[in-house]
C-alpha positions, 0 to 999 in steps of 0.5 A, spaced: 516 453 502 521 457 498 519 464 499 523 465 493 522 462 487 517 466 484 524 470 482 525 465 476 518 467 474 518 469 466 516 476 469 522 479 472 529 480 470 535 478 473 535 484 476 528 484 480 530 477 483 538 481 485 533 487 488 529 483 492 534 479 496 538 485 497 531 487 501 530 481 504 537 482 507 536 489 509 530 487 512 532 482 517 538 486 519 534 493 520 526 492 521 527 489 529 525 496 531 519 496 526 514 494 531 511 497 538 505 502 540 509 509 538 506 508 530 508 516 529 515 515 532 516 509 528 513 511 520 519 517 521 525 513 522 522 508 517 522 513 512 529 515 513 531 509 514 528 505 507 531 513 504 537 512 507 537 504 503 536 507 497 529 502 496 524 510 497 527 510 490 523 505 487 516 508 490 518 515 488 519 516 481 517 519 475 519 512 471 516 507 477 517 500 474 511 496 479 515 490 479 521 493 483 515 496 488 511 490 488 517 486 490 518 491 495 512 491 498 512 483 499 519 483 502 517 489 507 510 486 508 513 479 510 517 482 516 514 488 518 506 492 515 510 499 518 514 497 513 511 496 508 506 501 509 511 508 510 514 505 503 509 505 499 506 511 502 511 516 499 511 513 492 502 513 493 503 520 495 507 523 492 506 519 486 502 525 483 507 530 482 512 525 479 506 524 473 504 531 474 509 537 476 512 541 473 520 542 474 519 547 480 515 542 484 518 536 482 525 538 485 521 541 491 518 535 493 520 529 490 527 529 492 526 530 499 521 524 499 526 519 495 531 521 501 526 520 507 526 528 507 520 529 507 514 524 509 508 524 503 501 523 503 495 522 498 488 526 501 482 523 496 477 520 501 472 524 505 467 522 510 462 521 504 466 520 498 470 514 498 470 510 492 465 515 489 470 520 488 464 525 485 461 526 491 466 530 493 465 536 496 473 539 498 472 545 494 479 549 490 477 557 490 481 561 484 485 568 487 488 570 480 493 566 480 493 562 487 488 557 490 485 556 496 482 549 499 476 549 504 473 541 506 474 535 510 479 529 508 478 524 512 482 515 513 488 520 511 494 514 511 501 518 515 495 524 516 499 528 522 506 526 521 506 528 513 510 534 511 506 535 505 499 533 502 497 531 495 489 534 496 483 533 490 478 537 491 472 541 487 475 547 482 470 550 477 473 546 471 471 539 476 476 535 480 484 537 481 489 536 484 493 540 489 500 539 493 498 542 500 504 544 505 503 541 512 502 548 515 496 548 511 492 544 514 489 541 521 491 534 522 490 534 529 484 529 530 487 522 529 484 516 527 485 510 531 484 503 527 485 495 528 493 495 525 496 502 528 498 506 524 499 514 523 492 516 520 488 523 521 481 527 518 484 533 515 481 539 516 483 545 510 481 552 511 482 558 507 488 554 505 494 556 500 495 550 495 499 549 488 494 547 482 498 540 480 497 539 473 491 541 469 485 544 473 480 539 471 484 533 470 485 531 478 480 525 477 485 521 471 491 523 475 488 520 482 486 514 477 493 514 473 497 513 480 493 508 483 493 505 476 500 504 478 499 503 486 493 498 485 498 492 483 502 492 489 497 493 495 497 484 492 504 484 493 503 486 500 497 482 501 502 476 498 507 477 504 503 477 509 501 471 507 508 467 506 509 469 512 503 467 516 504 460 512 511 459 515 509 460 521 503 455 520 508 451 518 513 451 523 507 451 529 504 444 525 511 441 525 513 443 532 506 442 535 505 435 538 498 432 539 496 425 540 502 421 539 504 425 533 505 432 529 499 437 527 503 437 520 501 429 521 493 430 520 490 429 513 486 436 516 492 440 517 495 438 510 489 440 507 490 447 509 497 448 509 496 445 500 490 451 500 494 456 503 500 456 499 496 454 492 492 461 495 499 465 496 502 462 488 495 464 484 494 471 488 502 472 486 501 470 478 496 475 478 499 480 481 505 479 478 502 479 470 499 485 472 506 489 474 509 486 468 503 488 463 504 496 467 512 495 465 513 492 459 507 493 455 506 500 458 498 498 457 492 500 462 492 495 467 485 498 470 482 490 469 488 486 471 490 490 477 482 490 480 484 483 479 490 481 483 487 486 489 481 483 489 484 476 489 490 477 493 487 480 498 482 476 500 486 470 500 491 473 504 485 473 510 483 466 508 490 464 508 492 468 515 485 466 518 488 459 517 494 459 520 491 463 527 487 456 527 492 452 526 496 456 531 491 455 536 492 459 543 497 463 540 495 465 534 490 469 538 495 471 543 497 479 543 504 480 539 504 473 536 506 474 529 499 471 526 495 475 532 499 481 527 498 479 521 490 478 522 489 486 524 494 488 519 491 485 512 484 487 514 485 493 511 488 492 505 480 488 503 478 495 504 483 501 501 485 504 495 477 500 493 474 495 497 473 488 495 466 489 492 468 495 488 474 492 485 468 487 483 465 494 480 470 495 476 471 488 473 465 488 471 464 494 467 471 493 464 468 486 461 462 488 459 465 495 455 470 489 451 466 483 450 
């Protein structure tokens, strides 16, 4: 299967096509020591590393083009999750600012991020308060013309090696947006999941914080930046799943049973044709929803529920397929499949869980019909 032919898609530009081809290269020559159990150690070199490339850049920025992220996202994802993960998380963290700053603190923040300076992180959710963001109970304190933050945050990505954090907590005029120095915060119990990756509870006490925009305005301004983000957790999804594909592929090539190959078997060919029709319309989606953001400059809250919610879910049926074709192996540790199957299940949760993706498609359709 060509893993690139979707570059000729009507909706790149020469330029998207030239962007991803440079990564792939970068990628097979660079993300071999983007594997192993010091995920800490690792996310830090990464993020020097993708600033050093240049390609932080795309995720931190004050005119991000999705397409460019999203295409990132897929080629990172196919080599690596660390990857792809520290890639995004600067640009989801300090995403924020870029939309909202004032000068001082773009030119504080977003620089450092862009070069692999800086490590960024976003700090919406708390243990009872995830997609229902009103449940929020952080609370912002006014002190004159200073703020102060006091609360729990908690399934922070890159919580405990951030340098600083984008916080929402409570302020009289409802929920806002605070950037929070790393110094200011507790991020001492780490959370251990099923694809390692550095995460921690936060714990904000009496802590100094910069008010980021307007008070009042953090919610739009959470929503604004995943309105951004949202698209490309698909493109990761998508380069899981290529990359689950051509392992499946190889293995029903190679695998010999009953006098023939796997690929030979009329099953096996029915998975391998579902896998790639999966991966195909999971990127359509995807895609048409970059390039709405892009050149439209429309909202994409639908089309992005869309292409999370499908791309997604047909990543795990995709993966969970090429374990079974794998057989044995697909289930020993530190196959690239075994990998895959851990590192996809969380993207069926974060940045709005499956089920709440449904929510927000619904609600859109009855509000336009």
């Amino acid at each position: 299967m060509d893993r690139f032919a979707h570059y000729q898609w009507p909706f790149f530009e020469p330029r998207h096509a030239q962007l991803a081809q440079q990564a792939e290269t970068w990628a097979r020559e660079n993300l071999a020591h983007a594997h192993g159990d010091d995920a800490d150690a690792i996310c830090k070199r990464l993020v020097q590393d993708l600033g050093c490339a240049g390609y932080l850049r795309h995720s931190v920025s004050e005119k991000p083009d999705v397409r460019s992220i999203a295409l990132l996202r897929e080629v990172l994802a196919y080599h690596a999750g660390l990857a792809d993960f520290s890639f995004v998380m600067q640009g989801l963290g300090s995403g924020p600012i870029a939309l909202a700053g004032d000068s001082s603190l773009k030119e504080k923040y977003l620089t450092r991020a862009a070069n692999g300076e800086a490590i960024a992180a976003f700090a919406l959710s708390e243990p009872d308060a995830g997609s229902d963001v009103q449940a929020m109970t952080t609370k912002a304190t006014r002190k004159g013309d200073s703020w102060t933050l006091d609360g729990t945050k908690t399934w922070i990505s890159n919580g405990g090696i951030a340098d600083f954090y984008v916080v929402f907590a409570k302020a009289q005029e409802g929920i806002s947006a605070f950037v929070v120095d790393a110094k200011e915060v507790d991020a001492s119990e780490r959370i251990e999941i099923v694809a390692p990756h550095p995460m921690s509870t936060l714990k904000l006490k009496n802590s100094k914080a910069t008010l980021l925009g307007e008070a009042g305005q953090g919610f739009k301004l959470a929503m604004r930046n995943l309105d951004i983000f949202r698209t490309t957790v698909a493109a990761a999804a998508l380069g899981f799943a290529r990359r689950a594909l051509d392992e499946a592929l190889e293995r029903a090539r190679s695998r010999k049973m009953f006098g023939q190959a796997l690929a030979d078997f009329q099953l096996t060919q029915a998975k391998l044709a579902d896998m790639a029709t999966q991966i195909d319309a999971g990127a359509l989606l995807a895609y048409r929803s970059a390039w709405r953001k892009d050149i439209k400059n429309a909202p994409v809250t639908r089309e992005a529920a869309m292409a999370k919610m499908f791309a997604t879910e047909a990543a795990q049926r995709v993966i969970d397929d090429a374990v079974q074709i794998c057989g044995g192996l697909g289930v020993m540790r530190g196959h690239p499949v075994e990998k895959l199957y851990r590192e996809v299940r969380a993207l069926r949760i974060y940045e709005g869980a499956t089920e709440v993706q449904k929510i927000i498609i619904a609600r859109d359709l009855l509000k336009n019909a």
